[in-house]
C-alpha positions as CSV (number, residue, x, y, z in Angstrom):
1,X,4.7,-23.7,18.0
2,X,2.7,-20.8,18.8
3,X,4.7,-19.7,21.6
4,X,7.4,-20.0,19.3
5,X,5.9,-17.6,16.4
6,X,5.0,-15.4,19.2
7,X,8.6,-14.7,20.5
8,X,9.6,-14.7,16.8
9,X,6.7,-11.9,16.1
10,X,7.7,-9.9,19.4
11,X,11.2,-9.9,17.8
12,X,10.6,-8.5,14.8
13,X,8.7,-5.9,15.8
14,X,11.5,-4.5,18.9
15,X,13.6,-4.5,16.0
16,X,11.2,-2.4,13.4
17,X,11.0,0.2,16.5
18,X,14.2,0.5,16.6
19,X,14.8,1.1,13.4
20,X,11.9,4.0,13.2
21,X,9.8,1.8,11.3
22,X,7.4,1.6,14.0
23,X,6.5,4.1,16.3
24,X,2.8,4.6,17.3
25,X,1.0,2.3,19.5
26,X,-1.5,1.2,17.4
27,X,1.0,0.1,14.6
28,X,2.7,-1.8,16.9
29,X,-0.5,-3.3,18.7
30,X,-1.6,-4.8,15.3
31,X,1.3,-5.8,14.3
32,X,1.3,-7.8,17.6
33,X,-1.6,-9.1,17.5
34,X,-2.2,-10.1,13.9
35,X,-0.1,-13.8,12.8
36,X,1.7,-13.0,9.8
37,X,2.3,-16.8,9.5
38,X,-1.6,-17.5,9.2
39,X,-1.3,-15.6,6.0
40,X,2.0,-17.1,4.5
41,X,1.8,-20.5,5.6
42,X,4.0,-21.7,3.2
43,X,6.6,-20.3,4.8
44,X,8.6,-21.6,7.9
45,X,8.4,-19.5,11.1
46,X,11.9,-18.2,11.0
47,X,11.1,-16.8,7.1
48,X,7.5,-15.3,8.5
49,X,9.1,-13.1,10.7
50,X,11.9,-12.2,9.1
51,X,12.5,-8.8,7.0
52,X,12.0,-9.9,3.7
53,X,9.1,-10.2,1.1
54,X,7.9,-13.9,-0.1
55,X,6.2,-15.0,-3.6
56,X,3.4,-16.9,-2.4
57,X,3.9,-19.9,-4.7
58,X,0.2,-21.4,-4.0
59,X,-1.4,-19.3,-6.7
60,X,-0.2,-18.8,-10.4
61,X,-1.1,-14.8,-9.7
62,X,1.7,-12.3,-9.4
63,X,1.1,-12.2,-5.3
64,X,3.4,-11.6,-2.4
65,X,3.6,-11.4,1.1
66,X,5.2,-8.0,1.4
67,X,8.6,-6.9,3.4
68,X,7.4,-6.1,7.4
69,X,9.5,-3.0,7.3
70,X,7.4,-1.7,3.8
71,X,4.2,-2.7,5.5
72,X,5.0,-0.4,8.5
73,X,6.3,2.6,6.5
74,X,2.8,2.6,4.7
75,X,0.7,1.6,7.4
76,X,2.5,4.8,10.2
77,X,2.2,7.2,6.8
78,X,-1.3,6.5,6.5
79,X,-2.5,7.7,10.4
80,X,-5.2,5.6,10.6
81,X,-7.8,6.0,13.0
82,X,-10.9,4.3,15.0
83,X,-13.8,4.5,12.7
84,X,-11.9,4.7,9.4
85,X,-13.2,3.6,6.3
86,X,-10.1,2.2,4.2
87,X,-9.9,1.3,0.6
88,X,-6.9,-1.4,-0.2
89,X,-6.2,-1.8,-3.6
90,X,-4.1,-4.9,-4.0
91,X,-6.0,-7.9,-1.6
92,X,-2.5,-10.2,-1.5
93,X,-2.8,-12.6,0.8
94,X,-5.1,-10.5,3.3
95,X,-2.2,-9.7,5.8
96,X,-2.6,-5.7,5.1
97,X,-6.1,-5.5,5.3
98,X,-6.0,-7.5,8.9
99,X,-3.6,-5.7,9.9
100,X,-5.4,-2.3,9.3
101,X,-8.8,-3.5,10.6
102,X,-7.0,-3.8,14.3
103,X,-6.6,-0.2,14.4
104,X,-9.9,1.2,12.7
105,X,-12.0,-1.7,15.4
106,X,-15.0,-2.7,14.5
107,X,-16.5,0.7,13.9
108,X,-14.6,1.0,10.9
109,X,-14.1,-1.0,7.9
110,X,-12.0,-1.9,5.4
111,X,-12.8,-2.8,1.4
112,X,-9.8,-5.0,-0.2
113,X,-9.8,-5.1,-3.7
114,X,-8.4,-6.9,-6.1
115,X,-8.3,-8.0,-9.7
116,X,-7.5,-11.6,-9.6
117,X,-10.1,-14.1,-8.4
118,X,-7.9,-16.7,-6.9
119,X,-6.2,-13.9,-4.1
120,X,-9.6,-12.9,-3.5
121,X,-10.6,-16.3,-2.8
122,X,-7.8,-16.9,-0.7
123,X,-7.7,-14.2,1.3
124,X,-11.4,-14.2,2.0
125,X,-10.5,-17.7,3.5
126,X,-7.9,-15.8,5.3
127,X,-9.8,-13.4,6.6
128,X,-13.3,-15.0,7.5
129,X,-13.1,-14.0,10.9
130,X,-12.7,-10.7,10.3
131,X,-16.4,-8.6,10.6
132,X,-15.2,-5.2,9.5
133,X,-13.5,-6.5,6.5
134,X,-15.0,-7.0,3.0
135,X,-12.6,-8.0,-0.3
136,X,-14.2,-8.0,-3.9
137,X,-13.3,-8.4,-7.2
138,X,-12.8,-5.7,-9.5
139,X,-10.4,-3.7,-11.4
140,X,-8.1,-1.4,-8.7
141,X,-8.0,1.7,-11.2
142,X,-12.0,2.4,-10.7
143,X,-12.1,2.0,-7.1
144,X,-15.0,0.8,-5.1
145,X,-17.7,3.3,-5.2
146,X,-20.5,1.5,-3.3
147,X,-18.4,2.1,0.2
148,X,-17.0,5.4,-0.8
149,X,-16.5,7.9,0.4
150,X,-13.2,6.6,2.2
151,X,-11.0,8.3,4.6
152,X,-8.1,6.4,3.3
153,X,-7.3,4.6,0.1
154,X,-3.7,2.8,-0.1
155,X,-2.8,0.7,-2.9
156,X,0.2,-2.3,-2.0
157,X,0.9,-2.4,-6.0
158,X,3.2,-0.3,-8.5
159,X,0.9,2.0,-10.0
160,X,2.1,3.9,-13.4
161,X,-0.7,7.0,-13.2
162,X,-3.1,8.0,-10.3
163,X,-6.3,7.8,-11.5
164,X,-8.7,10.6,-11.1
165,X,-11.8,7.6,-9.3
166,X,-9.6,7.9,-6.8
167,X,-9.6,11.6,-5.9
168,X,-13.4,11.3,-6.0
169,X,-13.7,8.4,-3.9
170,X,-12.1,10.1,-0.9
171,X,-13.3,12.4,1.2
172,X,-12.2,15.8,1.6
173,X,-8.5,16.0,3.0
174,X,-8.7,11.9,2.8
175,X,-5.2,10.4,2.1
176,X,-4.1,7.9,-0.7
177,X,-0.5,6.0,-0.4
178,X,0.4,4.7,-3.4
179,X,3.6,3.3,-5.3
180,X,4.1,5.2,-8.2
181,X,6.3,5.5,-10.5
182,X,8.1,9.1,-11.1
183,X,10.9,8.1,-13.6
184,X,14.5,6.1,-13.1
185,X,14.6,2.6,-13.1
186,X,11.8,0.9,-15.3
187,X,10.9,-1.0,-11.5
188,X,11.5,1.5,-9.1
189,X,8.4,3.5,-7.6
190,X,8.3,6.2,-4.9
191,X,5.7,5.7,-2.0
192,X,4.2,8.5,-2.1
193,X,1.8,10.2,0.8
194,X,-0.9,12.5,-0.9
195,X,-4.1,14.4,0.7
196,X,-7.0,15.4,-1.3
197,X,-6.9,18.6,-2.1
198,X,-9.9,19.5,-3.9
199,X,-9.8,19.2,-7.6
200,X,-6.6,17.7,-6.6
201,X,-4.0,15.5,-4.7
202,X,-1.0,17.3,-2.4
203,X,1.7,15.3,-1.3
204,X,5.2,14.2,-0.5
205,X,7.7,11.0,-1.0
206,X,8.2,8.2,1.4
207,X,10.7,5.8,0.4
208,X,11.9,3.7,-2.7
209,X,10.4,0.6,-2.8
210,X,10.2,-2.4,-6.0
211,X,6.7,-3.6,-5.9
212,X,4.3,-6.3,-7.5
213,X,3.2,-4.6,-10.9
214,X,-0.5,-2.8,-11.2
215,X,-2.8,-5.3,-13.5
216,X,-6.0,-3.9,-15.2
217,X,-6.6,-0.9,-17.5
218,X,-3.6,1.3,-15.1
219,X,-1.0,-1.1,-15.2
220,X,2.5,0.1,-15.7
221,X,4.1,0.8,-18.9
222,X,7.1,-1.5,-18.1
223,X,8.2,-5.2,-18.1
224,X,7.3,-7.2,-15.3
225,X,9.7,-7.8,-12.4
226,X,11.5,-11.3,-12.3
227,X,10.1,-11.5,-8.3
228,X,13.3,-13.5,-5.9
229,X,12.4,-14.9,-2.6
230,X,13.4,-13.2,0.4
231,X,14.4,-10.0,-1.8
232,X,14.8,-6.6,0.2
233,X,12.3,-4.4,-1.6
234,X,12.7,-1.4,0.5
235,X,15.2,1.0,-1.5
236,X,17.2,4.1,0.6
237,X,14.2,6.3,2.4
238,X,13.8,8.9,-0.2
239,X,13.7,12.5,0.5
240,X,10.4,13.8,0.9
241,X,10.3,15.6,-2.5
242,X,7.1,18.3,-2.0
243,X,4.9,17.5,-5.0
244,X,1.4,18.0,-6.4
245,X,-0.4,15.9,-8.8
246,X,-3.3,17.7,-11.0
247,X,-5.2,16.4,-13.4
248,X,-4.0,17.3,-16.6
249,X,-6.5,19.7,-17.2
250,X,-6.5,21.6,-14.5
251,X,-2.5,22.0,-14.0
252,X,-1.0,25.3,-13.3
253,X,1.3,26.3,-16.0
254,X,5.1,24.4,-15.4
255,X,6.1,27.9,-14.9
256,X,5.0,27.7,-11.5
257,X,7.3,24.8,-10.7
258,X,10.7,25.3,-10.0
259,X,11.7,22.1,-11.7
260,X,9.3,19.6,-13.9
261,X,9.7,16.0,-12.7
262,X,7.4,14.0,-15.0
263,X,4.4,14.5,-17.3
264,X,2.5,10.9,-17.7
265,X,-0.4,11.1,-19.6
266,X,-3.2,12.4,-17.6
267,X,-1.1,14.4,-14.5
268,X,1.1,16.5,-14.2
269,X,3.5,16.3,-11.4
270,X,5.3,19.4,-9.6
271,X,8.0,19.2,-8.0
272,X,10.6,20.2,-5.7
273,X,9.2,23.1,-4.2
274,X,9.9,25.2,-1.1
């Protein structure tokens, strides 16, 4: 059995290089290393390890196992490095957060986060092993602030707004990845890369993904998302539209954009520029 999930995990991630999904060594080392079917074992091997996202149907919370191919986008995008200190908004079933741990080592750590206290159950039984890990309960909008400042924050839920903890939670030129949601269809978000930029965030698209909704005092403004097994979440790659976020109050005037994308209540998002 495990030799089998082993060539079944080698597979899948050849075929993520090829693709571009993958292309550093340490994304692909963790992605080795780390058994995606300890984390969905409700799933046979062959649905593990293929390119699709699972409802985990062992909790009544809205939790998946995401897409391999989504995972990789985010986890290249976000450049981790040794020694990191990593905020994950969205625990799920603990996959992500292993996942990242391999590449910051044990001198980093990561904080998983979630609002829901049977995934945080769960995936603490997931992840027990795990020394540079820690997953708590709490509201994904606020952030953690006893391990901030982070170098990283990325959130593996649709988020409607950015909120403003966030910018202060990371350290200077830290990054956030984030689904958000910049208009279109009411499910549709853009992956979106940003750097903190003093008083605030820089940043580009990634790609079109549908996610799990945001819960908590941020969650999106739509209807929830009727979630199908083995869906392909991952939209077209999107252009990388140049944007910058400001809080509301400290926006430059929309003159200075060439085009005004989307106002939600408190940012103000620029975009495209040259």
């Amino acid at each position: 059995m495990i030799q089998k999930a082993e060539k079944l995990r080698v597979a899948l991630i050849a075929k993520l290089k090829q693709q571009g999904y993958v292309y550093s060594a340490a994304i692909e080392t963790s992605l080795l290393r780390v058994p995606r079917e300890h984390f969905a074992d409700w799933l046979s091997l062959e649905d593990a390890y293929a390119d699709k996202a699972f409802r985990n149907p062992l909790t009544e919370a809205d939790s998946s196992i995401s897409q391999p191919s989504a995972i990789a986008i985010m986890l290249e995008s976000f450049d981790l490095k040794i020694g990191m200190n990593v905020l994950e908004i969205g625990a799920g079933t603990g996959y992500n957060a292993a996942l990242m741990a391999h590449v910051v080592s044990d001198r980093g750590k990561i904080t998983s986060l979630d609002i829901e206290p049977e995934l945080i159950e769960k995936a603490r039984s997931k992840l027990k092993n795990y020394t540079n890990i820690q997953v708590h309960i709490g509201d994904g909008a606020l952030g953690f602030l006893p391990n901030a400042p982070y170098d990283r924050i990325v959130a593996t839920v649709g988020f409607w707004d950015v909120p403003l903890d966030y910018l202060t939670q990371l350290k200077p030129e830290g990054k956030l990845i984030l689904p958000l949601y910049l208009g279109g269809e009411p499910h549709d978000y853009v992956l979106v890369s940003l750097l903190a930029k003093g008083d605030h965030f820089q940043g580009y698209g990634l790609a079109n993904l549908r996610m799990v909704q945001m819960r908590g005092i941020n969650a999106p403004k739509t209807e929830r998302l009727e979630f199908q097994n083995g869906s392909n979440w991952q939209g077209l790659v999107a252009e990388k539209l140049a944007i910058s976020i400001y809080p509301a109050h400290l926006a430059p005037p929309l003159e200075a954009a060439e085009k005004h994308i989307f106002k939600p209540g408190t940012l103000t998002v620029l975009g495209p520029k040259t």
